[in-house]
DRENMAR-377622 format. One record per residue: residue in one letter; x, y, z of N, C-alpha, C in turn; residue number from 1. Coordinates in nm, 2 decimals, decimal comma. Each point is the difference from the previous one (the first is absolute). Layout:
REM residues N
+---------+--------+--------+--------+--------+--------+--------+--------+--------+--------+-----+
| residuo |    n_X |    n_Y |    n_Z |   ca_X |   ca_Y |   ca_Z |    c_X |    c_Y |    c_Z | num |
+---------+--------+--------+--------+--------+--------+--------+--------+--------+--------+-----+
|       A |      X |      Y |      Z |      X |      Y |      Z |      X |      Y |      Z | NUM |
...
+---------+--------+--------+--------+--------+--------+--------+--------+--------+--------+-----+
//
This chain:
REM residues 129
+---------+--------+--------+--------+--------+--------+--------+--------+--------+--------+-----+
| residuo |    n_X |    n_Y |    n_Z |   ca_X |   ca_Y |   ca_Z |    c_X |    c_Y |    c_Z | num |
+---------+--------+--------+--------+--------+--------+--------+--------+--------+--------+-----+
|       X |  10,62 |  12,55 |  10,39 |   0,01 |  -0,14 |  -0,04 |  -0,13 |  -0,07 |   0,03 |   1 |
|       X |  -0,04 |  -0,08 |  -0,07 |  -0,07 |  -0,10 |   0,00 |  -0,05 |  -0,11 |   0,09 |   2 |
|       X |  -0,07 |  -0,07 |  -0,01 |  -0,03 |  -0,10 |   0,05 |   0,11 |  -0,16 |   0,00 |   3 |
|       X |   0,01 |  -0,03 |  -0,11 |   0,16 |  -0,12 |  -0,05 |   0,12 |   0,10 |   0,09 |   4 |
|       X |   0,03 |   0,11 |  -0,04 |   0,08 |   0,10 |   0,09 |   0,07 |  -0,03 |   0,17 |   5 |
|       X |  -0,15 |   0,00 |   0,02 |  -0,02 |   0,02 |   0,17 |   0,05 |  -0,20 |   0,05 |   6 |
|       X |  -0,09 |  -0,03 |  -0,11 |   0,00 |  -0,14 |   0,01 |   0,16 |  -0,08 |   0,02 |   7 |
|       X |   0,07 |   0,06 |  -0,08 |   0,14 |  -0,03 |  -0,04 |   0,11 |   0,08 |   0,03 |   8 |
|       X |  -0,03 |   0,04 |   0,14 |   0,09 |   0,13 |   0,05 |   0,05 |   0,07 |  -0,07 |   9 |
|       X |  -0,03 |   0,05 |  -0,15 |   0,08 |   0,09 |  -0,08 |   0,07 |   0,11 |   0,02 |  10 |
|       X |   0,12 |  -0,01 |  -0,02 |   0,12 |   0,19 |   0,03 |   0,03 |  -0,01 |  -0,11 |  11 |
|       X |  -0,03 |   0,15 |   0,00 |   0,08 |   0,04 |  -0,17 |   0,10 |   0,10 |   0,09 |  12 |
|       X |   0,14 |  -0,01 |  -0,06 |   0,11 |   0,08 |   0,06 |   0,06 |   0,06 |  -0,09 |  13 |
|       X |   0,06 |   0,15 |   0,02 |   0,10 |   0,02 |  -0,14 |  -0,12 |   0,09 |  -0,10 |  14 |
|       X |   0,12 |   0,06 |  -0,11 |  -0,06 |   0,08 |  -0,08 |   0,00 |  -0,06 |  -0,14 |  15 |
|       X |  -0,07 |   0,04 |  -0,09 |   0,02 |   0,00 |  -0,12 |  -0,01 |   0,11 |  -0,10 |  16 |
|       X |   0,14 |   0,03 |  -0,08 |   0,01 |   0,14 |  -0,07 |   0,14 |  -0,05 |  -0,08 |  17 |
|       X |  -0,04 |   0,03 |  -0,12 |   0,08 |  -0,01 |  -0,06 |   0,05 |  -0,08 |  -0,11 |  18 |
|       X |  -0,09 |  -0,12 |   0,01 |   0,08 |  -0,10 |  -0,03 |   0,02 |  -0,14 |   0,06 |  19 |
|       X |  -0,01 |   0,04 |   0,13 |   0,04 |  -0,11 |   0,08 |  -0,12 |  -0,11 |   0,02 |  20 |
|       X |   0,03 |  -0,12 |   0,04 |  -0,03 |  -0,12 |   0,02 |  -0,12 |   0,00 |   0,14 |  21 |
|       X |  -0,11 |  -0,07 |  -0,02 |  -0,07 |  -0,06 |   0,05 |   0,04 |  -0,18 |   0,05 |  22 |
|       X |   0,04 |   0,02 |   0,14 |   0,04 |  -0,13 |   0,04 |  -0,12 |  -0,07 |   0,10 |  23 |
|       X |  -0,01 |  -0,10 |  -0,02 |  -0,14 |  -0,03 |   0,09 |   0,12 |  -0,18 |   0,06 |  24 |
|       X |  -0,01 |  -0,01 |   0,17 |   0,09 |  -0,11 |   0,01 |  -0,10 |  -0,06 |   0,06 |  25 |
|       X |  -0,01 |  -0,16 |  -0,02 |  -0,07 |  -0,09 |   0,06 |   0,07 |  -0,05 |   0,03 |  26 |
|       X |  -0,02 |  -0,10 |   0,17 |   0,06 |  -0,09 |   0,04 |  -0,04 |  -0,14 |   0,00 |  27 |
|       X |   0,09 |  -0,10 |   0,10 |  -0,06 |  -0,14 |  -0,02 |  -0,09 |  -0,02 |   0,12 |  28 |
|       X |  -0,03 |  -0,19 |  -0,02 |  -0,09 |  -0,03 |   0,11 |   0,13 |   0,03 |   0,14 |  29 |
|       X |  -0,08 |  -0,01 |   0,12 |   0,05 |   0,06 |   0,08 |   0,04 |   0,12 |   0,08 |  30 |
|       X |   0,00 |   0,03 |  -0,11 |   0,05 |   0,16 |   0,04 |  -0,13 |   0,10 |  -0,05 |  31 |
|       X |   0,05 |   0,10 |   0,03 |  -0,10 |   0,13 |  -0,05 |   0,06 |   0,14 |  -0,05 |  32 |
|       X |  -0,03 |   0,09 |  -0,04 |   0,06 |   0,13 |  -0,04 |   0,18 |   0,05 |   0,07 |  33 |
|       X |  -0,05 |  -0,03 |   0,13 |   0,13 |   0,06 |   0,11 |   0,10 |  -0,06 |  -0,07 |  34 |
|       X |  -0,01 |  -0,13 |  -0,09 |   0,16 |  -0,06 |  -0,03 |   0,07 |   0,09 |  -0,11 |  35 |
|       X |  -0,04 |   0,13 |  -0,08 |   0,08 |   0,05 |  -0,04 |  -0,01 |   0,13 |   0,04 |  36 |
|       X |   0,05 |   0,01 |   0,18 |   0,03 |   0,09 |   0,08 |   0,08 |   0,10 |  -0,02 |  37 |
|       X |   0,13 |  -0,08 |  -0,07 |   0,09 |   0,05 |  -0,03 |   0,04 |   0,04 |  -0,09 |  38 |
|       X |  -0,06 |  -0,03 |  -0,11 |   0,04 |   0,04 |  -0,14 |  -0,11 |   0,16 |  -0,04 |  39 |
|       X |  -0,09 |  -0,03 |   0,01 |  -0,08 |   0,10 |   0,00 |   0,04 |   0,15 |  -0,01 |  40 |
|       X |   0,07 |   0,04 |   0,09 |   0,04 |   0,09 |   0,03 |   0,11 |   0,04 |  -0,08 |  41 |
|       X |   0,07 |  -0,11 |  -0,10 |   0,10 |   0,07 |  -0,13 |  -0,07 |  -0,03 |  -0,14 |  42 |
|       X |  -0,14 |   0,00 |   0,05 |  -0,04 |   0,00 |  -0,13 |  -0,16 |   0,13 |  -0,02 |  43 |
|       X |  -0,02 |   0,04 |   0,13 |  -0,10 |   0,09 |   0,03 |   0,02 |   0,15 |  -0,08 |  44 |
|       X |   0,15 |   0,07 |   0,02 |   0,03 |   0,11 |  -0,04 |   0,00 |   0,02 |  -0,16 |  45 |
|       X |   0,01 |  -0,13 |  -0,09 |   0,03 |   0,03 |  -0,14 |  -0,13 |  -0,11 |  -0,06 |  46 |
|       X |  -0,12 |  -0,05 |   0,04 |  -0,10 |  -0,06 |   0,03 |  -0,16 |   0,02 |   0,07 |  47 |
|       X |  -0,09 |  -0,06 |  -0,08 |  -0,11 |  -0,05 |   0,03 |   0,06 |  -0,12 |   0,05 |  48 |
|       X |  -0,05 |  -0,02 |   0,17 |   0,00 |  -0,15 |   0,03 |  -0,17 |  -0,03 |   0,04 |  49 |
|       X |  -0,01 |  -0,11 |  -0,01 |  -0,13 |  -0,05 |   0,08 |   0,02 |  -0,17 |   0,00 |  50 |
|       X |  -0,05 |  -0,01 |   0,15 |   0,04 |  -0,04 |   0,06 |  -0,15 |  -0,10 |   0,05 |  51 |
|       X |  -0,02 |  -0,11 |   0,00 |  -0,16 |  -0,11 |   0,04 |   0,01 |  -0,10 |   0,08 |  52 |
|       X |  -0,09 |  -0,04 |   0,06 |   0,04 |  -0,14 |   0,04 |  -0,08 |  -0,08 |  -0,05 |  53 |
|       X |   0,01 |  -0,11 |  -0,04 |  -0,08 |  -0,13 |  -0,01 |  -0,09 |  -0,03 |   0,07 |  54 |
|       X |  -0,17 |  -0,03 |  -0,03 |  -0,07 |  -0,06 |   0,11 |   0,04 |  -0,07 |   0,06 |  55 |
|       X |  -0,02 |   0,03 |   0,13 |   0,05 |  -0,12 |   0,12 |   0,12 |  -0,03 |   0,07 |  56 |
|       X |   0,08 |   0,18 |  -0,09 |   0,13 |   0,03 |   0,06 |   0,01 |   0,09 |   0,08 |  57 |
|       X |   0,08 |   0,04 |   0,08 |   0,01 |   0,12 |   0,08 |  -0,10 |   0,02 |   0,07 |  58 |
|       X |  -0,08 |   0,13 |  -0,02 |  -0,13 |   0,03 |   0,14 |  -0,17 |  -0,01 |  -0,08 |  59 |
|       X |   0,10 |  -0,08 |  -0,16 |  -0,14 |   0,00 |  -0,06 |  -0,15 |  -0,02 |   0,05 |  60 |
|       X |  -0,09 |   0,04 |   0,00 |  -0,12 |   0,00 |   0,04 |  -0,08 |  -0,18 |  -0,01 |  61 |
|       X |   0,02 |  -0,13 |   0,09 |  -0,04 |  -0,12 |  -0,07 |  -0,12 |   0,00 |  -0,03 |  62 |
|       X |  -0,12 |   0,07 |   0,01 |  -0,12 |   0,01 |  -0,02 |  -0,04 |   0,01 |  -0,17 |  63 |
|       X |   0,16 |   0,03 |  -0,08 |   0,01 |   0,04 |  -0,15 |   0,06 |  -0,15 |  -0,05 |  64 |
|       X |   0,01 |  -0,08 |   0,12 |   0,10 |  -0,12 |  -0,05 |  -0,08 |  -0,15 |  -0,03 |  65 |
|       X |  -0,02 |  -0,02 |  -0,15 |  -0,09 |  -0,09 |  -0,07 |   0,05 |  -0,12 |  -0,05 |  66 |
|       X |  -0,01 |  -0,14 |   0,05 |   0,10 |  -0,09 |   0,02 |  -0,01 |  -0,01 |  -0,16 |  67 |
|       X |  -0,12 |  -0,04 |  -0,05 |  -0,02 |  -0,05 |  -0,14 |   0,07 |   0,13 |  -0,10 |  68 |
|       X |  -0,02 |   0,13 |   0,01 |   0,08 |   0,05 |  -0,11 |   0,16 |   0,00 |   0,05 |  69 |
|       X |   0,07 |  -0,01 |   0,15 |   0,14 |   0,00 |   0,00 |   0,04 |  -0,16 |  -0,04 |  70 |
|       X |  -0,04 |  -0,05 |  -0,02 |   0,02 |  -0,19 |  -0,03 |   0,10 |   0,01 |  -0,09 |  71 |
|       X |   0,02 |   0,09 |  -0,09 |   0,07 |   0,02 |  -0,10 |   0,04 |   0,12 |  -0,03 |  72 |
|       X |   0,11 |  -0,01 |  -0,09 |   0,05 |   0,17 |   0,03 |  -0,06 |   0,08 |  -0,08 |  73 |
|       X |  -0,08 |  -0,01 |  -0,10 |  -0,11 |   0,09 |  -0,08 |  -0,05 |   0,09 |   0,09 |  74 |
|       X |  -0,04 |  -0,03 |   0,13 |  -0,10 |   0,04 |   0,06 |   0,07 |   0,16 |   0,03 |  75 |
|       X |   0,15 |  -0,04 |   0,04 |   0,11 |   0,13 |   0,02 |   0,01 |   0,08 |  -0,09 |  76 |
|       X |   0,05 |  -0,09 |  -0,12 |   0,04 |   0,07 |  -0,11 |  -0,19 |   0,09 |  -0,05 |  77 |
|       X |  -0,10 |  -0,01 |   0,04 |  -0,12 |   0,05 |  -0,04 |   0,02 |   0,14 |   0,10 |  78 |
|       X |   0,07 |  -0,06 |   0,13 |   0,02 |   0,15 |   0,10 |   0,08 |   0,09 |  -0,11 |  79 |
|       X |   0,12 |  -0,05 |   0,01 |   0,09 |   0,06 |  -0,02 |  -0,07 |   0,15 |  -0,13 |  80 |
|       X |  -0,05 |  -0,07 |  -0,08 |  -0,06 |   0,09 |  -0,13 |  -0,09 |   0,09 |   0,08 |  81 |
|       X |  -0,10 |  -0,04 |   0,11 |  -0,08 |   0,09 |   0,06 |   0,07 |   0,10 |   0,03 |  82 |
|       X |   0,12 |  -0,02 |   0,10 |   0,08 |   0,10 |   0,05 |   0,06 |   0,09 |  -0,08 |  83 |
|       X |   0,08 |  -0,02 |  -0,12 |   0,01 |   0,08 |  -0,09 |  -0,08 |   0,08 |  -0,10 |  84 |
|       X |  -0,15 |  -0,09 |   0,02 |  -0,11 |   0,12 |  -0,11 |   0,01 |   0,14 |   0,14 |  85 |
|       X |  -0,07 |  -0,11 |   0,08 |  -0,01 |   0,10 |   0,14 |   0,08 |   0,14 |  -0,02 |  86 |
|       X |   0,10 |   0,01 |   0,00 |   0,09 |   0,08 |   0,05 |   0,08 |   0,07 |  -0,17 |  87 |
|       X |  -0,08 |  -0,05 |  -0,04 |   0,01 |   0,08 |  -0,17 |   0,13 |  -0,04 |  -0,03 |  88 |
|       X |   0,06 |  -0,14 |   0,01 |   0,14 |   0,00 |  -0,06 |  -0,01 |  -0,06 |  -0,15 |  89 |
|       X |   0,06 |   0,09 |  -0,09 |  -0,02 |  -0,07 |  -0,11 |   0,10 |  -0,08 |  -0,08 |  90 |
|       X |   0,14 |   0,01 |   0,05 |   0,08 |  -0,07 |  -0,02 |   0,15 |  -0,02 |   0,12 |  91 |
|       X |   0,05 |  -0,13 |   0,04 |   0,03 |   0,06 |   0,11 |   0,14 |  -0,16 |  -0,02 |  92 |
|       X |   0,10 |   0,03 |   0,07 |   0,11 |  -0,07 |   0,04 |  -0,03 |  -0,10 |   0,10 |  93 |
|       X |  -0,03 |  -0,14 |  -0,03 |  -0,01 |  -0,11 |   0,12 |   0,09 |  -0,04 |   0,10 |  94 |
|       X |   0,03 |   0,03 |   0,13 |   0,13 |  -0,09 |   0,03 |  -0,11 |  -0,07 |   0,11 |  95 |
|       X |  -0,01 |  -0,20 |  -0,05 |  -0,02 |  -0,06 |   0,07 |   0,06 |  -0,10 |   0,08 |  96 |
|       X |   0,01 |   0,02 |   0,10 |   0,11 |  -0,16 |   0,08 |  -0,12 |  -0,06 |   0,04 |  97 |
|       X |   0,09 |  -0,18 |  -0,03 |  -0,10 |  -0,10 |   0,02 |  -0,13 |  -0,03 |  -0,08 |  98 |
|       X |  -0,10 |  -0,01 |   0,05 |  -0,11 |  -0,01 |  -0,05 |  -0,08 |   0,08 |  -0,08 |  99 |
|       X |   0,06 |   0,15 |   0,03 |  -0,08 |   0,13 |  -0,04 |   0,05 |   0,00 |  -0,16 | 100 |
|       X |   0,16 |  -0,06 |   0,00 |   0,03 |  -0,01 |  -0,14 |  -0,11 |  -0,07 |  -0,11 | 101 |
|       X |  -0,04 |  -0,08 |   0,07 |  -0,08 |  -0,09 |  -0,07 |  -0,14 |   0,06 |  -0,04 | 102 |
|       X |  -0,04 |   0,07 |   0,11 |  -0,12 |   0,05 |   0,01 |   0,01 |   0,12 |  -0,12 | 103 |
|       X |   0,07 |   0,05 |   0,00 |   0,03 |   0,15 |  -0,08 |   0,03 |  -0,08 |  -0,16 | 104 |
|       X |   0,04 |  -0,14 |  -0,01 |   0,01 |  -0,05 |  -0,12 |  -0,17 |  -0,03 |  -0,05 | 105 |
|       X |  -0,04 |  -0,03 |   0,06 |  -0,16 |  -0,07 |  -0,02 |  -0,08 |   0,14 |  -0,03 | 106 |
|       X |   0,01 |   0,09 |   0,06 |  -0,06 |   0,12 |  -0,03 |   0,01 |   0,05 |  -0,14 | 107 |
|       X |   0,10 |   0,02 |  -0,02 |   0,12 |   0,05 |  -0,12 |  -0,09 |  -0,07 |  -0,12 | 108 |
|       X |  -0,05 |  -0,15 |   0,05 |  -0,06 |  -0,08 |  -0,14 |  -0,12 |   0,10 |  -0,02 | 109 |
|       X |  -0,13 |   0,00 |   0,13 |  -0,08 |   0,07 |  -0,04 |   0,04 |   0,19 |  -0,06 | 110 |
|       X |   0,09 |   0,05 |   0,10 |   0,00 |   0,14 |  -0,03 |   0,21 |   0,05 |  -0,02 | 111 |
|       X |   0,00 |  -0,04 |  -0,13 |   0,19 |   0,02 |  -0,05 |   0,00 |   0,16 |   0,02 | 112 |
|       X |  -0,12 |   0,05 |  -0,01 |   0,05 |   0,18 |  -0,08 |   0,02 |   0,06 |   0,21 | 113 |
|       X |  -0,02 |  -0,08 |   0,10 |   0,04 |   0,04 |   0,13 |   0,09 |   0,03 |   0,03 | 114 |
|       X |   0,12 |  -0,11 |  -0,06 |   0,08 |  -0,04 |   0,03 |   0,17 |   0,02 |  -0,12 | 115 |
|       X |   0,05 |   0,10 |   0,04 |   0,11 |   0,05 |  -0,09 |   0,13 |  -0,14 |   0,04 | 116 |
|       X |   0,01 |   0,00 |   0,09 |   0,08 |  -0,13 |   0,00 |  -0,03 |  -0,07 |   0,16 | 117 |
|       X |   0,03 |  -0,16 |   0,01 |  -0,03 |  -0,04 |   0,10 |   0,15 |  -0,08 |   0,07 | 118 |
|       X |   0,01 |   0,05 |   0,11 |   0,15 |  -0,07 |   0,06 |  -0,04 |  -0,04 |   0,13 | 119 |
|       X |   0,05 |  -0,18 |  -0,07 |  -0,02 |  -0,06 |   0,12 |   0,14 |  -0,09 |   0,11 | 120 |
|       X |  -0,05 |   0,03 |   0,09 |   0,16 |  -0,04 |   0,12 |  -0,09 |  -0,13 |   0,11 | 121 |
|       X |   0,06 |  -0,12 |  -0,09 |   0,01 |  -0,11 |   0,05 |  -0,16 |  -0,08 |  -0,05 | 122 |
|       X |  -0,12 |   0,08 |  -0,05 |  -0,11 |  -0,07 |   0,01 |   0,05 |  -0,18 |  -0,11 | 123 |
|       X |  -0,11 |  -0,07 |   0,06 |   0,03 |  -0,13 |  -0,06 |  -0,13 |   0,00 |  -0,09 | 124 |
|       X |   0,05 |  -0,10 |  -0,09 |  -0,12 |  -0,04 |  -0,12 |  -0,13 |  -0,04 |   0,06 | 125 |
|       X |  -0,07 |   0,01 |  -0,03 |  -0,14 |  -0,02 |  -0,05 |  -0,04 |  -0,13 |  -0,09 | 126 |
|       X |  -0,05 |  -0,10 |   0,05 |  -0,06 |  -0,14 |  -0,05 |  -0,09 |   0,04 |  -0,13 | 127 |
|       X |  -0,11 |   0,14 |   0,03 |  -0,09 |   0,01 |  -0,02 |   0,02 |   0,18 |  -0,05 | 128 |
|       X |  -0,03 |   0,02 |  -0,14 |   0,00 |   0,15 |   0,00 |  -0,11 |   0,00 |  -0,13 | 129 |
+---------+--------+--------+--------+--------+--------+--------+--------+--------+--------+-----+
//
């Protein structure tokens, strides 16, 4: 893995064969990767998961953390695409809670062919997209 990789604690979990689904989960502000502790694990065996955090979440590195590009959520949604060139995803299932929904929506404008479908749990609108 990469640089954005290391940057964004990236785990890739789980196989892909067959057929099966590429799931990539992002969370909200506050939280970091650990919040889907639990789900993970019934979706690893029949799945590609991968798994990020947000600048400025979890044990992120703050030395990567740039007030003027996070000001707005482009700045994520510009991660988010890193992360998946990164790691060769070329099309992949969104599940964003909270903000990540949003973020994974803003992406989707610049890069739709990432993103086979996007599901979001609870994110709120956007003023600005």
């Amino acid at each position: 893995m990469g640089i954005v990789s290391e940057a964004h604690n990236v785990k890739v979990l789980g196989n892909i064969a067959n057929g099966q689904q590429i799931i990539v989960l992002g969370h909200g502000f506050g939280t970091d990767q650990s919040v889907w502790k639990h789900l993970v694990p019934h979706l690893v065996d029949e799945n590609k998961v991968v798994l990020y955090d947000n600048m400025g979440a979890g044990t992120t590195n703050p030395d990567y953390f740039d007030f003027e590009r996070y000001a707005t959520l482009e700045g994520y949604a510009y991660d988010l695409i890193s992360i998946l060139e990164e790691i060769q995803i070329q099309s992949c299932i969104f599940v964003g809670h909270s903000v990540s929904g949003m973020i994974a929506l803003i992406a989707s404008i610049t890069r739709p062919d990432l993103f086979s479908k996007i599901l979001m749990i609870a994110s709120s609108p956007s003023r600005k997209i």
